[in-house]
DRENRO-569849 format. One line per field, with one value per residue (C-alpha): residue number from 1; chain; x, y, z. Coordinates in steps of 0.25 Angstrom, whole numbers, padded with zeros to 4 digits. Example, Ala and Ser with C-alpha at 12.3 -4.5 7.8 and 13.67 -1.06 7.14 Angstrom:
residues 2
n = (1/2)
chain = (A/A)
xx = (0049/0055)
yy = (-0018/-0004)
zz = (0031/0029)
end
This chain:
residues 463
n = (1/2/3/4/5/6/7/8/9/10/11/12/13/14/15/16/17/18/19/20/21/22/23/24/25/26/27/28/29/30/31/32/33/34/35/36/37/38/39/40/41/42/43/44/45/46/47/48/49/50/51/52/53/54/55/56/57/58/59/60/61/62/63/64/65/66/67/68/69/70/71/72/73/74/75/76/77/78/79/80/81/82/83/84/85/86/87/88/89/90/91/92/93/94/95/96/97/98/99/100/101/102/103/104/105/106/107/108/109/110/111/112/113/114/115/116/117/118/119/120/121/122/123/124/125/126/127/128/129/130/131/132/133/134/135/136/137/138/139/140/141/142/143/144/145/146/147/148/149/150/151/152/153/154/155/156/157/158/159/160/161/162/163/164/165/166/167/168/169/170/171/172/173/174/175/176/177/178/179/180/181/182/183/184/185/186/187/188/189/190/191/192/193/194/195/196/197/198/199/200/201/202/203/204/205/206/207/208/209/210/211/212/213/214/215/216/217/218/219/220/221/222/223/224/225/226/227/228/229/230/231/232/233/234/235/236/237/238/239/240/241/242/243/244/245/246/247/248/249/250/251/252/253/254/255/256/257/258/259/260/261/262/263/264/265/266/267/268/269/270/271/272/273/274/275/276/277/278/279/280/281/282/283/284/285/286/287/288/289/290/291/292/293/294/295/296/297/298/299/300/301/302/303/304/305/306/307/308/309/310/311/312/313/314/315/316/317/318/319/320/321/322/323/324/325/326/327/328/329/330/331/332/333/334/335/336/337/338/339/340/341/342/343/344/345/346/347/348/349/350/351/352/353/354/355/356/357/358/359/360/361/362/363/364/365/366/367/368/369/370/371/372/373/374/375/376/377/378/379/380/381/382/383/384/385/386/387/388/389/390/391/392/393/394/395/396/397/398/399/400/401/402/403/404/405/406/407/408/409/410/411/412/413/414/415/416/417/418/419/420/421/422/423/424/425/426/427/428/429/430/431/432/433/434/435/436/437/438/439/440/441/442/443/444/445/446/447/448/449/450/451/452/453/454/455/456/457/458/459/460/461/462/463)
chain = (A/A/A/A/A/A/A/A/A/A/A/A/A/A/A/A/A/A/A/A/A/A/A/A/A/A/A/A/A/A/A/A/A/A/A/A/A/A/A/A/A/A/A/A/A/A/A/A/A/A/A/A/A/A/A/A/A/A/A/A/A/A/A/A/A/A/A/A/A/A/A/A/A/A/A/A/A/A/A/A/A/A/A/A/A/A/A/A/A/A/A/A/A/A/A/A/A/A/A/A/A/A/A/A/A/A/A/A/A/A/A/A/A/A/A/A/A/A/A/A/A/A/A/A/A/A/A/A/A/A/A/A/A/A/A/A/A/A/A/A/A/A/A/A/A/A/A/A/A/A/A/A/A/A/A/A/A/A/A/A/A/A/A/A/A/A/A/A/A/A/A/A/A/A/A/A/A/A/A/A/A/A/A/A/A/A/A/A/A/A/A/A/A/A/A/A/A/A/A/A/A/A/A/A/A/A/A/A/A/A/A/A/A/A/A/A/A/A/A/A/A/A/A/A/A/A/A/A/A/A/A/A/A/A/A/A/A/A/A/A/A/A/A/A/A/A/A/A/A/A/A/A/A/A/A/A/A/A/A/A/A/A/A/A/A/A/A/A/A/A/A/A/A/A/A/A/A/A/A/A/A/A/A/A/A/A/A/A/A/A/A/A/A/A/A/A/A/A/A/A/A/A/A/A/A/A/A/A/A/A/A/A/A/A/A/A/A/A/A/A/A/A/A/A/A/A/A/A/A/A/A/A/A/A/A/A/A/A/A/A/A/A/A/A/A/A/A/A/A/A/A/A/A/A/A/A/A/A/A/A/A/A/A/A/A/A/A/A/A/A/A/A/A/A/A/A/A/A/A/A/A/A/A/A/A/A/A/A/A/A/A/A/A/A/A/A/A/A/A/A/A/A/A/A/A/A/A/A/A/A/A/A/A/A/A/A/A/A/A/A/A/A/A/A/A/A/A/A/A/A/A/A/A/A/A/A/A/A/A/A/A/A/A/A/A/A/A/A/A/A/A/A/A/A/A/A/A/A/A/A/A/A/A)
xx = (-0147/-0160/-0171/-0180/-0169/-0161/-0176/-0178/-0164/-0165/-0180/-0175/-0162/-0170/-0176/-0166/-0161/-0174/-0171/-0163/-0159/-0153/-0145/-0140/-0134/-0119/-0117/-0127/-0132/-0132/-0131/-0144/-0151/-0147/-0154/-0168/-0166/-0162/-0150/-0143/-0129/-0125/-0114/-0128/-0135/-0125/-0122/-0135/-0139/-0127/-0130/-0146/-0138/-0131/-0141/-0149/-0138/-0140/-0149/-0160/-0170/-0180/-0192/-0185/-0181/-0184/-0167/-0168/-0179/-0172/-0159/-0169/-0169/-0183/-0189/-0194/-0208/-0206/-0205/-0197/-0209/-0213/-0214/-0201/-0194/-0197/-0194/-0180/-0178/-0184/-0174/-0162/-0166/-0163/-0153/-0146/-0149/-0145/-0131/-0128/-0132/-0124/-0111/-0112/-0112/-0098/-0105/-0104/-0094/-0090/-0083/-0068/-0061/-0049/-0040/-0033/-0024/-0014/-0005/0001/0014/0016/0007/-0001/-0015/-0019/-0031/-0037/-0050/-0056/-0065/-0075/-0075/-0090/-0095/-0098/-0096/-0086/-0089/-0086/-0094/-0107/-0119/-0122/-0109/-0110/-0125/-0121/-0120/-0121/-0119/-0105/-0109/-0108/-0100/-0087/-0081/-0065/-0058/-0045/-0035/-0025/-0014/-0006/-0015/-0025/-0036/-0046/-0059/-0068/-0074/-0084/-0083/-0093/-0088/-0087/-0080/-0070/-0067/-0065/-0057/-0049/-0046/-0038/-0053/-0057/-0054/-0059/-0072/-0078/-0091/-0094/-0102/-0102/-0086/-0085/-0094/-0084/-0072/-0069/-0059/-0048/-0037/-0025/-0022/-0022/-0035/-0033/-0027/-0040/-0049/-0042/-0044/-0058/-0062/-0055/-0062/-0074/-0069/-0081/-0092/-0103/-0098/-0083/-0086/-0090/-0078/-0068/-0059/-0045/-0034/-0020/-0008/0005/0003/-0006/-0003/0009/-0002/-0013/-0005/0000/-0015/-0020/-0012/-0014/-0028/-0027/-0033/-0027/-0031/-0030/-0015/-0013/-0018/-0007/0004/0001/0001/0013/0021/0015/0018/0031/0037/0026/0023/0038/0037/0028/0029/0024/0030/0033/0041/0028/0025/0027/0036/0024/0019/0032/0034/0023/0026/0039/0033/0026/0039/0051/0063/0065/0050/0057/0069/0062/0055/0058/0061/0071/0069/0068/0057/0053/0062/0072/0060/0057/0071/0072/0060/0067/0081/0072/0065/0078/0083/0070/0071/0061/0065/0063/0055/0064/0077/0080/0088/0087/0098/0091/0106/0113/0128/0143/0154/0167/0177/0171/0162/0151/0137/0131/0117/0117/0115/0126/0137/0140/0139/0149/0164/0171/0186/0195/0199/0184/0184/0181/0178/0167/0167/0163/0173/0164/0170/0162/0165/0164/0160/0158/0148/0154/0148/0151/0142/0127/0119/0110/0122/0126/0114/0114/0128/0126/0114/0124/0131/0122/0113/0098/0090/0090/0105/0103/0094/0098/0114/0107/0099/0112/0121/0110/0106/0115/0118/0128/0137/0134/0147/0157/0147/0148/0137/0140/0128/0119/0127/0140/0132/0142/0155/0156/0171/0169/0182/0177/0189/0194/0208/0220/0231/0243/0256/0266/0276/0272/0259/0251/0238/0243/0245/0239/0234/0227/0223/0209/0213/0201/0206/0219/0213/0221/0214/0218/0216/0213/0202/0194/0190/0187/0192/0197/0186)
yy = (-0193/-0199/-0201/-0191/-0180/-0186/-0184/-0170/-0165/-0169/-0162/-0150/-0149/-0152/-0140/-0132/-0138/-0134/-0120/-0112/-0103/-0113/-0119/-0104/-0103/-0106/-0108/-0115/-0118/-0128/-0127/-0120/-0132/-0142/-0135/-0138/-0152/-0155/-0166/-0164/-0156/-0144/-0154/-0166/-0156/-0150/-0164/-0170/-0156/-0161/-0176/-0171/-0161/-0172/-0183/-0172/-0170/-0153/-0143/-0146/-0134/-0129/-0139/-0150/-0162/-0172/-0174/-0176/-0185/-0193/-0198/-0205/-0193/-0190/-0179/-0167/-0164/-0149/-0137/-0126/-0117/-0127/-0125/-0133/-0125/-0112/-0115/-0121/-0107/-0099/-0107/-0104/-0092/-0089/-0097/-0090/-0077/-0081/-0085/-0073/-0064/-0074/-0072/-0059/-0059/-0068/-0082/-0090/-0100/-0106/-0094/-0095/-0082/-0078/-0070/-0059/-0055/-0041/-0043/-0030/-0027/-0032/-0027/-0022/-0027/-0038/-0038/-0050/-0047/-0059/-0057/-0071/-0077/-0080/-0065/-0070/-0063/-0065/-0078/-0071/-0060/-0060/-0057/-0047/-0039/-0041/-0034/-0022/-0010/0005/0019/0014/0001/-0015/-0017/-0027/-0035/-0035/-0046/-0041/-0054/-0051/-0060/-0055/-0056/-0069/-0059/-0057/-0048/-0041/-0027/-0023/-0009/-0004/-0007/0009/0013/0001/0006/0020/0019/0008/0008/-0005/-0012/-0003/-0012/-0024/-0016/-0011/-0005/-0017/-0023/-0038/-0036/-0032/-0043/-0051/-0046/-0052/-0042/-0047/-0039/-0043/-0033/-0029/-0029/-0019/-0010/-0012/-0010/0003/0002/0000/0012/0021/0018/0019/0032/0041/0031/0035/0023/0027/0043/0039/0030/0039/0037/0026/0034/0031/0028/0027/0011/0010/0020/0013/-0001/0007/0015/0003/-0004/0008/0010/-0004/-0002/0011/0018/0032/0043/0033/0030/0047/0048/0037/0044/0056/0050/0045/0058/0064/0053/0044/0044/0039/0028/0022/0020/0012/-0005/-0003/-0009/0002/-0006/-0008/0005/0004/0014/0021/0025/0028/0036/0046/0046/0052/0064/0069/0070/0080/0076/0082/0077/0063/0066/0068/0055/0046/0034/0025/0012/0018/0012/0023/0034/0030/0025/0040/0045/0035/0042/0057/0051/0048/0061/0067/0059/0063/0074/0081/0084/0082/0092/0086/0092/0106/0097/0084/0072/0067/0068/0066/0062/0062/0072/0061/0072/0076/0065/0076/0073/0082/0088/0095/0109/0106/0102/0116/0121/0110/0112/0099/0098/0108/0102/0101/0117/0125/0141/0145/0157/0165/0163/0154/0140/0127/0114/0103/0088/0075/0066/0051/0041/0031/0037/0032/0038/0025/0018/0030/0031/0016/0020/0031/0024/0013/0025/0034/0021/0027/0035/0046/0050/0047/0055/0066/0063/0066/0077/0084/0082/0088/0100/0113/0124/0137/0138/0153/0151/0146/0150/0136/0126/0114/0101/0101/0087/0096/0105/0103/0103/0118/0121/0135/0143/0150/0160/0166/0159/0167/0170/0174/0177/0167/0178/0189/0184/0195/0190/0190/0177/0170/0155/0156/0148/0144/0144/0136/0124/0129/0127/0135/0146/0154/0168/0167/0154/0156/0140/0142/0129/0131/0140)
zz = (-0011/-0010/-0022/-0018/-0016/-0031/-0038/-0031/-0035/-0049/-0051/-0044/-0054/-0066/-0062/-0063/-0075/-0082/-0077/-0088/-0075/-0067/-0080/-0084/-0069/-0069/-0054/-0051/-0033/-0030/-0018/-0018/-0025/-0016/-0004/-0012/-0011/0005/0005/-0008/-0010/-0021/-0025/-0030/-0036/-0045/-0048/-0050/-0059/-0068/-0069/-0076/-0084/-0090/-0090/-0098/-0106/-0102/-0097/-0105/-0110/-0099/-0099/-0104/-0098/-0110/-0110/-0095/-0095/-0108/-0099/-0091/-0080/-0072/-0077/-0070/-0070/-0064/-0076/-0074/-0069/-0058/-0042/-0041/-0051/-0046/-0032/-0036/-0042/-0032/-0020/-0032/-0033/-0019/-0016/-0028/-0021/-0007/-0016/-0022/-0009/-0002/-0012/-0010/0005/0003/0007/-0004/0000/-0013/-0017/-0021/-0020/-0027/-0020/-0022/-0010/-0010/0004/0007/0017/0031/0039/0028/0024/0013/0007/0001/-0008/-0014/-0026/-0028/-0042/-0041/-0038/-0024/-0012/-0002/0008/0020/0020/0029/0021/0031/0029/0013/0013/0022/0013/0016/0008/0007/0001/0007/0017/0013/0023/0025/0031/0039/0042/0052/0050/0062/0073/0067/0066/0056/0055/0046/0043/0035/0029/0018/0003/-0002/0011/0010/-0005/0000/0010/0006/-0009/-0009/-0011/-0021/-0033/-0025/-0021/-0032/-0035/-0042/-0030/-0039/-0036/-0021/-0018/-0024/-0013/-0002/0007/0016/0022/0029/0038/0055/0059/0069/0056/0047/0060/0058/0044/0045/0055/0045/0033/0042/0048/0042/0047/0058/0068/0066/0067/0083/0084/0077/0065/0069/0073/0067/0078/0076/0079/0069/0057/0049/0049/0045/0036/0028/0029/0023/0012/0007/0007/0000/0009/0006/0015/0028/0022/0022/0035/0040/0033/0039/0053/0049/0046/0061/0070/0062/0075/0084/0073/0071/0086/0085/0082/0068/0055/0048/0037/0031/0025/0010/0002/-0004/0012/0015/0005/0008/0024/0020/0011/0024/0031/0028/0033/0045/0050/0046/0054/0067/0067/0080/0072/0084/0074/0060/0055/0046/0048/0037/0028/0028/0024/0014/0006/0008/0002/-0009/-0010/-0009/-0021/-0029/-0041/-0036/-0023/-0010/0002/0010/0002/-0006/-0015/-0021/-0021/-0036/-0043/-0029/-0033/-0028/-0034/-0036/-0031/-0019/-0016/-0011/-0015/-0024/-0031/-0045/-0038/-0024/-0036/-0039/-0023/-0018/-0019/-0025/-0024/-0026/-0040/-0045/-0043/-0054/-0058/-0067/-0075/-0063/-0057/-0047/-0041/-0045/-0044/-0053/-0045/-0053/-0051/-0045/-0053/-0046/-0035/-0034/-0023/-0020/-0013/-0006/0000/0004/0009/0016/0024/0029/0034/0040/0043/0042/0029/0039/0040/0023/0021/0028/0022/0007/0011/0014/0002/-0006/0002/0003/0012/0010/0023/0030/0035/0024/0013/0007/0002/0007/0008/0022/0024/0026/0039/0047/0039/0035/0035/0042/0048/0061/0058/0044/0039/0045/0033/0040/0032/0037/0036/0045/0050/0042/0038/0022/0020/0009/0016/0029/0040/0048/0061/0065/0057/0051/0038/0026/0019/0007/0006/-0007/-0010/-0021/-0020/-0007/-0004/0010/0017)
end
């Protein structure tokens, strides 16, 4: 550094040091100052300011410079209300204006972000949003994009990273819209505009799907009334459907639950993931469905039928009941004698073995089952689906034993499992006496199946 730029330096900073201003300033630009004198760095000036501060042993008082001058250091001959002094301040002045405009248009490069990233499933968006210690805005927003503001306030800048295809791109979408449509932001962008200055928004995410995103959110502009609002497809829906529920966008996620319950069979023939879809999602898919809607889906692969009968086994286990089922397999349990599977109100409906049989005061047959303790429904439910190998033939296994129906024919209640087994005699038992082939005789025989019958059965045990 030469002389003459040394001896300018030092006038201009004992300047400042006269100014109480300048001293109170905690983050002091020095970058600023070191444009007033042409040649020298931020770095020799903030040294060069520290070097007097200690020769004068601190900042001396405004208009003292006796402690400066005492170490043998020129003194200035400028006051703190000179030409010098208020040009220095004016070009601070700016330059401190053209910083903070700057930081809040996201160009101060010396900002050290802290992250704090939320990665969501595959397939599924990540957002990063990046708050800036120093109250600056983030460095890579244009101050063109950072001053656009309409009735829905400024604009905010979203960058979409996708990872998949190497892609990235930005949209801009007004701050209020952005917090309305999708709610994820909301704590991040508050109405406290000092604290969405401070957010710096990336998402992780197709940028095809937040393209899609985008134009939604923007449905109920002027520019996309012309356009039209995006359109869901059965390519499209499960990705969407899963973007949108992470970024809490709640009636976009209604919309593609709905599509879902119309057009299951069109989306699962599709080369979509659907192993992506978390239990809460799945959950409500499977409310809109009743159980023979689920049964008709075309589902060659099972990539989401058997998530869907999975949810109405549980419904039917629930206490409450299922809309799928009369009945509800809440206290599902096995009798030990006759090993049928049995509710509180089909124990006294179902016959047990003849040795379990009883007469109450009324003369009416009961019988008395015993609950198998040994029995636990979990692992024949695991069993029964290494069996019957889908949730499907499970489903439909359980919803059986619960649910009852009286035979027209043999006038017996028997569990919808049992449709087929009814133990009907097309012709009435023939009792003929062995002795003269009268019709007298007490034990008679079916001749469909030459099944003995008694004439007199009150068990009923043989019809």
């Amino acid at each position: 550094m030469s002389a003459l730029r040394a001896v300018a330096l030092d006038l201009m900073l004992r300047t400042f040091m006269n100014s109480s201003e300048f001293n109170e300033m905690l983050n002091k630009n020095w970058e600023a100052i070191a444009k007033l004198i042409p040649g020298t760095t931020a770095k020799q000036c903030a040294k060069r300011y520290e070097e007097l501060q200690h020769a004068a042993g601190g900042v001396p008082p405004v208009g003292d410079f006796s402690s400066l001058a005492a170490h043998g250091r020129p003194m200035t001959l400028e006051r703190s209300d000179s030409g010098l002094s208020r040009y220095v301040r004016s070009m601070l002045d700016q330059n401190d204006s053209a910083a903070k405009s700057d930081a809040s248009k996201g160009l101060n490069p010396r900002s050290r972000p802290t992250s704090a990233k939320i990665k969501g499933a595959i397939n599924c968006p990540s957002a990063s949003l990046t708050k800036y210690s120093n109250g600056r805005g983030s460095p890579s927003q244009s101050s063109q994009q950072a001053n656009q503001a309409d009735s829905q306030g400024p604009h905010m800048v979203i960058h979409v990273c996708d990872e998949a295809k190497n892609l990235k791109q930005d949209f801009t979408c007004p701050r209020d819209l952005l917090v309305q449509e999708m709610k994820y932001f909301a704590e991040y962008l508050s109405v406290d505009a000092h604290r969405w200055e401070e957010v710096d928004i990336s998402v992780h995410c197709d940028v095809q799907i937040f393209d899609w995103l985008m134009r939604y959110v923007k449905r109920l502009s002027s520019d996309a009334k012309k356009e039209g609002a995006p359109k869901l497809e059965p390519g499209n829906v499960i990705s969407i459907l899963i973007s949108s529920d992470f970024l809490k966008m709640d009636s976009l996620v209604e919309e593609c639950i709905d599509y879902c319950h119309e057009n299951m069979s069109a989306i699962v023939a599709t080369p979509c993931n659907m192993n992506c879809i978390n239990d809460k999602l799945i959950t409500r898919i499977a409310a809109l469905f009743n159980h023979n809607e689920a049964d008709e889906i075309k589902d060659r692969k099972d990539k989401f039928k058997s998530k869907l009968f999975c949810k109405k086994i549980e419904n039917l286990f629930d206490p409450q009941g299922s809309q799928d089922s009369p009945a509800s397999a809440a206290n599902l349990y096995r009798c030990g004698i006759c090993k049928k599977l049995l509710t509180p109100e089909l124990r006294n409906k179902l016959k047990c073995l003849p040795n379990r049989m009883t007469i109450d005061n009324e003369g009416n047959i009961s019988y008395s089952h015993v609950r198998d303790g040994n029995w636990d429904v979990n692992d024949y439910l695991i069993s029964l689906r290494n069996q019957v190998k889908n949730w499907r033939e499970v489903y439909w296994r359980i919803w059986g034993s619960i649910n009852y129906l009286k035979c027209s024919r043999c006038q017996q209640t028997f569990p919808c499992v049992e449709l087929s087994q009814c133990q009907y005699h097309p012709e009435p038992a023939q009792f003929l006496n062995t002795v003269d082939n009268s019709a007298t005789g007490a034990i008679g025989i079916y001749p469909c199946c030459k099944q003995r019958s008694l004439r007199f059965d009150p068990t009923q045990q043989n019809t």
